[in-house]
C-alpha positions as CSV (number, residue, x, y, z in Angstrom):
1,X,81.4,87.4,73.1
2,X,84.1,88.0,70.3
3,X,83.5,90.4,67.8
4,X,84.6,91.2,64.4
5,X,87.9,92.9,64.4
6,X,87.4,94.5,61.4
7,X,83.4,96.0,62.5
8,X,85.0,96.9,65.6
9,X,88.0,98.9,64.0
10,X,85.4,100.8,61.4
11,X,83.0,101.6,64.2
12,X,86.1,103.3,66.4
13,X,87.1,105.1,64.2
14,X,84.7,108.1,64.9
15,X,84.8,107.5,68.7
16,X,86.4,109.0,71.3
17,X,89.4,108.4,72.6
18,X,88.5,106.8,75.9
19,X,84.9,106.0,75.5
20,X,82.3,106.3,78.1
21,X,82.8,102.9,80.4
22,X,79.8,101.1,81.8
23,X,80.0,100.3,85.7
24,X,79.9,97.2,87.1
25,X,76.8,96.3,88.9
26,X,78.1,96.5,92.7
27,X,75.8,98.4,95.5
28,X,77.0,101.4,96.8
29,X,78.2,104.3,95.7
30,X,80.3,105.2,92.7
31,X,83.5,105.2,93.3
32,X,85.5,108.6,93.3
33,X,88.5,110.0,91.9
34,X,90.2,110.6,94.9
35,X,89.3,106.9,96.1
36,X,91.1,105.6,91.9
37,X,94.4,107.8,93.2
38,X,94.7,105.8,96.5
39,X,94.1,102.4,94.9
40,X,96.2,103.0,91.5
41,X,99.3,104.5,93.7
42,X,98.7,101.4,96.4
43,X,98.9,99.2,93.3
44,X,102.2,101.2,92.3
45,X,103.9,101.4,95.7
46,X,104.7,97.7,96.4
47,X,107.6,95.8,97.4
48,X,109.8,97.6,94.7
49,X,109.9,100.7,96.6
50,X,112.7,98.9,98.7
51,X,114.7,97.5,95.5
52,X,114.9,101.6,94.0
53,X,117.5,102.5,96.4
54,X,119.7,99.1,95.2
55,X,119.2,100.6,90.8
56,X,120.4,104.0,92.0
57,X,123.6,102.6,93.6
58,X,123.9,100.2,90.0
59,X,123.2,102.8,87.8
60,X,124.2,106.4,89.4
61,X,121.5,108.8,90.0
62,X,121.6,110.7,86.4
63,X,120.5,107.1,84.7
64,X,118.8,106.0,87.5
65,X,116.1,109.2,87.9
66,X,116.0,109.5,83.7
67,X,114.6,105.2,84.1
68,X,111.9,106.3,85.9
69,X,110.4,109.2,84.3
70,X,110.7,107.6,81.0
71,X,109.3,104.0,82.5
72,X,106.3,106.3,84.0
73,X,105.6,108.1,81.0
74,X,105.9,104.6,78.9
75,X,103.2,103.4,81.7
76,X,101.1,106.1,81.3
77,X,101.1,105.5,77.6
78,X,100.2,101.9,77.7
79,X,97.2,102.3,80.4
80,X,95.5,104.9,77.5
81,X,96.8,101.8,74.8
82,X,94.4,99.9,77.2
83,X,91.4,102.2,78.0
84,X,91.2,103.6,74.7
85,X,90.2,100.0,72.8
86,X,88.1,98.4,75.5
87,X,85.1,97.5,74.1
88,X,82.7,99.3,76.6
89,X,79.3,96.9,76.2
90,X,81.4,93.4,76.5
91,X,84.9,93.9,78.5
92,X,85.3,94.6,82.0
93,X,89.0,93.3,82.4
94,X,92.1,93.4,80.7
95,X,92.0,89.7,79.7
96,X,88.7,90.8,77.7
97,X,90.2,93.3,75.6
98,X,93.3,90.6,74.9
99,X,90.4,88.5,73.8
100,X,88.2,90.8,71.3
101,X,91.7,91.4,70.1
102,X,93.9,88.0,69.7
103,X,90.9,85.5,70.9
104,X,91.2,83.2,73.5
105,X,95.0,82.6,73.0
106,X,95.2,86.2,73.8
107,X,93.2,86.3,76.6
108,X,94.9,83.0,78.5
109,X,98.3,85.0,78.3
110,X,97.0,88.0,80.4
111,X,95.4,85.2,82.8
112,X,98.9,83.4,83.4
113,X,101.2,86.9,83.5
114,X,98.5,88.2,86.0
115,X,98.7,84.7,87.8
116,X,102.8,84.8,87.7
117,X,103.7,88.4,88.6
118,X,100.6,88.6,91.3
119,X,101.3,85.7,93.0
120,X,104.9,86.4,92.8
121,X,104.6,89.8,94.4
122,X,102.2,88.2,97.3
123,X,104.9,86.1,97.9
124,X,107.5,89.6,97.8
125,X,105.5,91.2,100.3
126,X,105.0,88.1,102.9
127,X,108.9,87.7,102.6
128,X,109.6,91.2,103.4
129,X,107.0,91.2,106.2
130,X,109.0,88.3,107.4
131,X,111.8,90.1,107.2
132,X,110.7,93.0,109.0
133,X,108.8,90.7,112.2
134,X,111.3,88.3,112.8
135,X,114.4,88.7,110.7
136,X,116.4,87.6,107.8
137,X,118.6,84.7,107.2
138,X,122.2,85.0,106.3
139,X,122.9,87.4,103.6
140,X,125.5,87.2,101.0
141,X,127.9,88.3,103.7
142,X,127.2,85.3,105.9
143,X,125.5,88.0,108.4
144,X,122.2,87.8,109.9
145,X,119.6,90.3,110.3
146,X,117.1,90.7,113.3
147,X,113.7,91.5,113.2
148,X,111.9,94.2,115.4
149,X,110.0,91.7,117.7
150,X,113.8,89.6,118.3
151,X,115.1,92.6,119.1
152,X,112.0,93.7,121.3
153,X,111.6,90.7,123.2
154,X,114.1,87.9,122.0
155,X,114.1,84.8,120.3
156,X,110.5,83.2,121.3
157,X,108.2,80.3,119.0
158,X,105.3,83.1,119.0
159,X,108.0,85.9,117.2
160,X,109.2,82.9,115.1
161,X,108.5,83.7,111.1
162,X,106.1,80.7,110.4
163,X,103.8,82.4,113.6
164,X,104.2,86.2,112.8
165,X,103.4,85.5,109.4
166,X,100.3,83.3,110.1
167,X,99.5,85.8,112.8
168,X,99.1,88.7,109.9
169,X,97.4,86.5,107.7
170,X,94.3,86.0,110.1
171,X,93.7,89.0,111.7
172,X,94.9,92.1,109.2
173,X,95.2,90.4,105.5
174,X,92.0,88.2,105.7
175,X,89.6,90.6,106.9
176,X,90.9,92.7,103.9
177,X,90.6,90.2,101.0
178,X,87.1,89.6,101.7
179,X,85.8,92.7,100.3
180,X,84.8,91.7,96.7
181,X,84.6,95.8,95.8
182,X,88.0,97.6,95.1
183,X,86.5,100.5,96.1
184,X,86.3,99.3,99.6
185,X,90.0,99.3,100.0
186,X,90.0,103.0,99.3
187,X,90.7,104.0,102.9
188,X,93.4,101.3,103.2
189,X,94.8,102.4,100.3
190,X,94.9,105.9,101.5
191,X,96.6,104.7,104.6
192,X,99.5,103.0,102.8
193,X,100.1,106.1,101.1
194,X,100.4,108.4,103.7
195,X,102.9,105.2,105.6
196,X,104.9,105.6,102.1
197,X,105.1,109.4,102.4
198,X,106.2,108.8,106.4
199,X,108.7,106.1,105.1
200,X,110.2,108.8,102.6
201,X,110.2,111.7,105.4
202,X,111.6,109.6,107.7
203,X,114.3,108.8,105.5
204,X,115.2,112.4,104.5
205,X,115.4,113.5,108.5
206,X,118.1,110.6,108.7
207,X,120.1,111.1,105.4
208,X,120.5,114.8,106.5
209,X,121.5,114.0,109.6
210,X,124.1,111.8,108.4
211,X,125.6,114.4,105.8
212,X,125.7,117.1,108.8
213,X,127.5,114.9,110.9
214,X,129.6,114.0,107.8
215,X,129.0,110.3,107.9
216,X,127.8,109.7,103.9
217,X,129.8,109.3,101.1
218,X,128.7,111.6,97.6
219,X,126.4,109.2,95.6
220,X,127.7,108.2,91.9
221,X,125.7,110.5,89.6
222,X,126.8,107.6,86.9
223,X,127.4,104.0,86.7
224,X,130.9,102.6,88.0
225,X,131.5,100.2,85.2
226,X,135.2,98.6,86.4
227,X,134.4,94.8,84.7
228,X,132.1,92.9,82.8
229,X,129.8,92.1,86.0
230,X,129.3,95.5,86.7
231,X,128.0,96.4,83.3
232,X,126.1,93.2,83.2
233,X,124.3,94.7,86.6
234,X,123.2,97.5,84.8
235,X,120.3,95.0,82.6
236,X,119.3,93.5,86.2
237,X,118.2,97.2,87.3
238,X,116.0,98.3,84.4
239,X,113.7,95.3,85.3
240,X,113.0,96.3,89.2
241,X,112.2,99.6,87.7
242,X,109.6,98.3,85.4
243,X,108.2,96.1,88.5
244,X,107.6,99.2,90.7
245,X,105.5,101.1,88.3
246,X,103.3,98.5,87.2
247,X,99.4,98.4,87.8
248,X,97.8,97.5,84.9
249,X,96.0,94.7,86.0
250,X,94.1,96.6,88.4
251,X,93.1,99.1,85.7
252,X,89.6,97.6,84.4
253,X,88.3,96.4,88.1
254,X,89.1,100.6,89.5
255,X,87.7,102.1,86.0
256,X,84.3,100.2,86.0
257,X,83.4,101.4,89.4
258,X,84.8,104.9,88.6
259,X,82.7,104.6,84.9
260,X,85.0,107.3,83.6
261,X,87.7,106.8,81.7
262,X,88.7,110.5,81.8
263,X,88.4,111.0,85.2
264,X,90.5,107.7,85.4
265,X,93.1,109.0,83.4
266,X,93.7,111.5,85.1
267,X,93.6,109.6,88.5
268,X,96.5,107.2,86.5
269,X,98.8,110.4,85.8
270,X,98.2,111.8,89.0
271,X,99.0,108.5,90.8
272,X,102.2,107.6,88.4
273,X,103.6,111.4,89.2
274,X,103.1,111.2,93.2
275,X,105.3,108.0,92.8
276,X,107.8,108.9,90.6
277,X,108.7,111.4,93.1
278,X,108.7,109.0,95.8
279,X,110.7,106.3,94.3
280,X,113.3,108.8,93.4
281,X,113.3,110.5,97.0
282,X,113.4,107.2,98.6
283,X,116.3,106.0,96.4
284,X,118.5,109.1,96.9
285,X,117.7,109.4,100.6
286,X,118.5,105.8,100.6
287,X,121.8,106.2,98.4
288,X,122.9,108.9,101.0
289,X,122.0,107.1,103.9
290,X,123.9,103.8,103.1
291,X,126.1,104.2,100.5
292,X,127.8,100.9,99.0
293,X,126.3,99.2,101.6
294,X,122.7,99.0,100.1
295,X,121.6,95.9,100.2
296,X,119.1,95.2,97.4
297,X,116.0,95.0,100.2
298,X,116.8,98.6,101.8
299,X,114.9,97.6,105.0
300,X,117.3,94.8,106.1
301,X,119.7,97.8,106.2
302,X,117.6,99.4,109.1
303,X,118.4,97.0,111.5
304,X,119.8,97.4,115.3
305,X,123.3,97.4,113.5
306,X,122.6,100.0,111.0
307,X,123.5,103.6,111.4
308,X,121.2,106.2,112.9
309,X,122.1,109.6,114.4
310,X,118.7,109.5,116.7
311,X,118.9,106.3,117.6
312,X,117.2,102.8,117.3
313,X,113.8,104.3,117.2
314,X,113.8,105.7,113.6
315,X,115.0,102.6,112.2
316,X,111.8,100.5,113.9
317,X,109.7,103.0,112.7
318,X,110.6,103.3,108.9
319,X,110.3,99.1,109.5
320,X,107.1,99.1,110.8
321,X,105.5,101.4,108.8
322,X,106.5,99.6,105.4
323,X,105.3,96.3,106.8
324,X,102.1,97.8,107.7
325,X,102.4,99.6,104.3
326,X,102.7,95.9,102.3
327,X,99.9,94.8,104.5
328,X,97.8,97.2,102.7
329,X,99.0,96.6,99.0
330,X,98.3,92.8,99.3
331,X,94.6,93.2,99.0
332,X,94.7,94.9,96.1
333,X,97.4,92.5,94.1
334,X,94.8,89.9,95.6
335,X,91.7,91.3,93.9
336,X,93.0,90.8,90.2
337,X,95.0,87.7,91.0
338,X,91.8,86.0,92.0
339,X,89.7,87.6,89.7
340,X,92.0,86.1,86.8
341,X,92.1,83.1,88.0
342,X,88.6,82.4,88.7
343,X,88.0,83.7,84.8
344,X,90.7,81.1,83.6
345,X,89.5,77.9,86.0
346,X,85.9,79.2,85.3
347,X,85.0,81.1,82.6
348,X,81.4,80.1,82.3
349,X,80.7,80.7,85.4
350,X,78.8,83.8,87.2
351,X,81.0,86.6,88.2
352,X,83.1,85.8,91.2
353,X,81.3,88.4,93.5
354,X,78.1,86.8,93.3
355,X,78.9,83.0,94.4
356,X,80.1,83.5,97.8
357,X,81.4,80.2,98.5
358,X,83.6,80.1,95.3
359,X,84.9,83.5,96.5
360,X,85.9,83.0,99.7
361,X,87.3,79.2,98.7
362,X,89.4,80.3,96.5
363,X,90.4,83.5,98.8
364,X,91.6,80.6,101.0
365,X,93.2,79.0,99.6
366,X,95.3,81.9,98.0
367,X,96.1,82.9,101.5
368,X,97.5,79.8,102.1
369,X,99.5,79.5,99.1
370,X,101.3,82.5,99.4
371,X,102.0,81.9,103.1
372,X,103.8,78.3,102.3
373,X,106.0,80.1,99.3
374,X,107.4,83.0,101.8
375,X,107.9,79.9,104.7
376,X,109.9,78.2,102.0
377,X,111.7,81.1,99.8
378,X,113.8,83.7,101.6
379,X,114.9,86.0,99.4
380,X,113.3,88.6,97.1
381,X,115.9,90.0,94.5
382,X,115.4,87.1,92.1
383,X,111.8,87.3,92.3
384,X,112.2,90.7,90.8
385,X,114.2,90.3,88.4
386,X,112.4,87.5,86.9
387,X,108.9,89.2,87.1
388,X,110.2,92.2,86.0
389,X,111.6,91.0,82.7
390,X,109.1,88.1,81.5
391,X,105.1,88.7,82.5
392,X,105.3,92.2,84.5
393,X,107.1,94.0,81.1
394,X,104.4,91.9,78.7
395,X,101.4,93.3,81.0
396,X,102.8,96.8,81.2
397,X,104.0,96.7,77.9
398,X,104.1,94.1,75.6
399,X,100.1,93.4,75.7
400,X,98.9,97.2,75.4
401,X,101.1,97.6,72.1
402,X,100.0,94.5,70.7
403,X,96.1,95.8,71.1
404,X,96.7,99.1,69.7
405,X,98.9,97.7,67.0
406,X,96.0,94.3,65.9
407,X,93.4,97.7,66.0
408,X,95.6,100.1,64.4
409,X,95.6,96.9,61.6
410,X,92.1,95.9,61.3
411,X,91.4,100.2,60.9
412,X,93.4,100.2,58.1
413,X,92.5,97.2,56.3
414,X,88.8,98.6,57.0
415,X,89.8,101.6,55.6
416,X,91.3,100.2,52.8
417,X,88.4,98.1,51.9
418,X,86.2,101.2,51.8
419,X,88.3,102.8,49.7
420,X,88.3,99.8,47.0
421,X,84.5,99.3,47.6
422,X,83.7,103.1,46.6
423,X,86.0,102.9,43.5
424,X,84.3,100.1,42.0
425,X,81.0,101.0,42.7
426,X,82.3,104.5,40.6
427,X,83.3,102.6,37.7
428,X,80.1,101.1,37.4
């Protein structure tokens, strides 16, 4: 499987920039462009939409809106780090390029960071879900949130968290992970879009509501910096930003079935503008809404307690929709979590679509992982923080520059050895 750096290196020099990719042999249709925008902006718009809000209110909106348009156009640049030096005849994900670059060392790295932040996030999105159902426990306040079925019906054992949770495992999130196509989840994917755009509207209808009525307090357009842990919060931000605009381990299994790299590039900028704007419009909205009183999960704010000028309604709504709209994402975090894993427990084996008992065992028993972990951990923020700053930022970042820079190398040694090759042979 691996190949000379060095042939590899000479032989790209004179190809195009994103080379023509080789689908994967699924049935069905090939997958459209439309269908990439959905899945790459579902893999985007995860659990860090609700964190956003909480960096605006560290950093001030100026800082906060110039983070993400640079972390977008830094993600943008490492997904074409990625696509452009994927060797088209023997990679087909992103720990394959890791490995025709840095060997197997290379490719075990991506296997684990994928393994780490994917799992993690699973466990982010069962938490908030949680949340949303059946409540939080105390907060840093000492003060206890409710969840839309308490407040609907009461305190009950079948609105308890263990049961909602286990309830949305079976019946929504299992029928979903069983598709072994991404392009499948391109109507789901679609769906949580269009509950992420609700989510935002919904948000703006309340924040101006508020500021008519006179109820919101002018947002910091810079940090507030009064001691040493308020500038140290300022490094805990930049990390939740990197989370929420991460996808790149989703890249290879959307591009094969799409089979072209342009037309995926332009699905990834696309996809990384739509939610820029929506991060920022759901942070400011946010910001407005709440104030100081963010809490660093924005949904526990939209509780029965929380402010709303029309009433309790909203506040379900905006909750409810998000939950419905992490139901979606989690199939798609899924996909290359169990992909990666079955390449790192079996990497000799057949691909993972093709042995259906392997694929829906270890489907299983992801399910039931992830469910334990959000029975036993409550709370998010330090999930993102440390995903954020060890294997999301080497996947987004680290990993691609390392690739272009080990090509960028082996081209110039090539290059170089040409070069010393022709001028002996013309002083003989």
């Amino acid at each position: 499987m691996k190949t000379s750096a060095t042939n590899k290196a000479g032989a790209g020099a004179a190809a195009p920039l994103l080379p023509k990719l080789k689908p994967l042999p699924t049935e069905g249709q090939a997958a459209s462009v439309a269908g990439a925008v959905f899945n790459v902006s579902t893999s985007i718009l995860g659990g860090g939409i609700m964190s956003i809000p909480a960096t605006l209110k560290v950093l001030g909106v100026i800082p906060a809106f110039v983070s993400i348009v640079m972390v977008a156009v830094l993600a943008d640049v490492s997904f074409e780090f990625i696509m452009r030096f994927t060797n088209c005849g023997e990679s087909k994900t992103y720990a394959g390029v890791m490995y025709e670059s840095f060997g197997r060392l290379g490719s075990v790295a991506v296997q684990i960071c994928v393994m780490v932040s994917n799992f993690g996030c699973l466990i982010i999105y069962l938490i908030i879900i949680g949340d949303v159902l059946s409540g939080s426990q105390l907060d840093g306040d000492g003060a206890a949130h409710s969840g839309v079925l308490e407040e609907w019906f009461g305190i009950y054992w079948w609105n308890s968290r263990a049961f909602a949770l286990l309830f949305v495992l079976v019946f929504v999130l299992l029928p979903l992970v069983l598709f072994r196509r991404v392009e499948s989840l391109r109507f789901s994917s679609a769906v949580s879009v269009l509950l992420a755009v609700v989510f935002v509207g919904i948000c703006f209808a309340m924040a101006i509501s508020a500021l008519l009525e006179g109820k919101t307090r002018r947002p910091r357009l810079v940090p507030q910096l009064d001691n040493g842990a308020s500038f140290f919060n300022l490094f805990t931000a930049i990390p939740v930003i990197v989370t929420a605009f991460t996808f790149h381990f989703n890249v290879h299994p959307i591009a094969m079935e799409l089979g072209k790299p342009a037309d995926m590039a332009v699905a990834v900028k696309i996809s990384l503008l739509l939610c820029a704007a929506i991060y920022f419009a759901v942070g400011i909205f946010g910001y407005i809404l709440f104030g100081d009183s963010l809490m660093a999960d924005m949904l526990v704010n939209f509780d029965q307690n929380s402010y709303s000028a029309i009433g309790s309604l909203p506040n379900d709504v905006v909750r409810l929709s998000y939950a419905l709209h992490l139901m979606l994402v989690f199939p798609l975090l899924n996909f290359s979590l169990r992909t990666n894993i079955d390449e790192f427990l079996f990497p000799n084996k057949p691909p993972l679509a093709t042995d259906k008992r392997r694929f829906v065992a270890l489907t299983l028993i992801l399910l039931v992982c992830s469910y334990l972990a959000a029975i036993a951990i409550p709370n998010i923020w330090y999930f993102f923080q440390f995903i954020g700053s060890t294997s999301i930022v080497c996947l987004a970042f680290i990993f691609p520059s390392a690739i272009a820079l080990r090509y960028s190398l082996s081209l110039s040694l090539s290059f170089s050895l040409s070069l010393t090759h022709t001028h002996t042979h013309a002083h003989k």
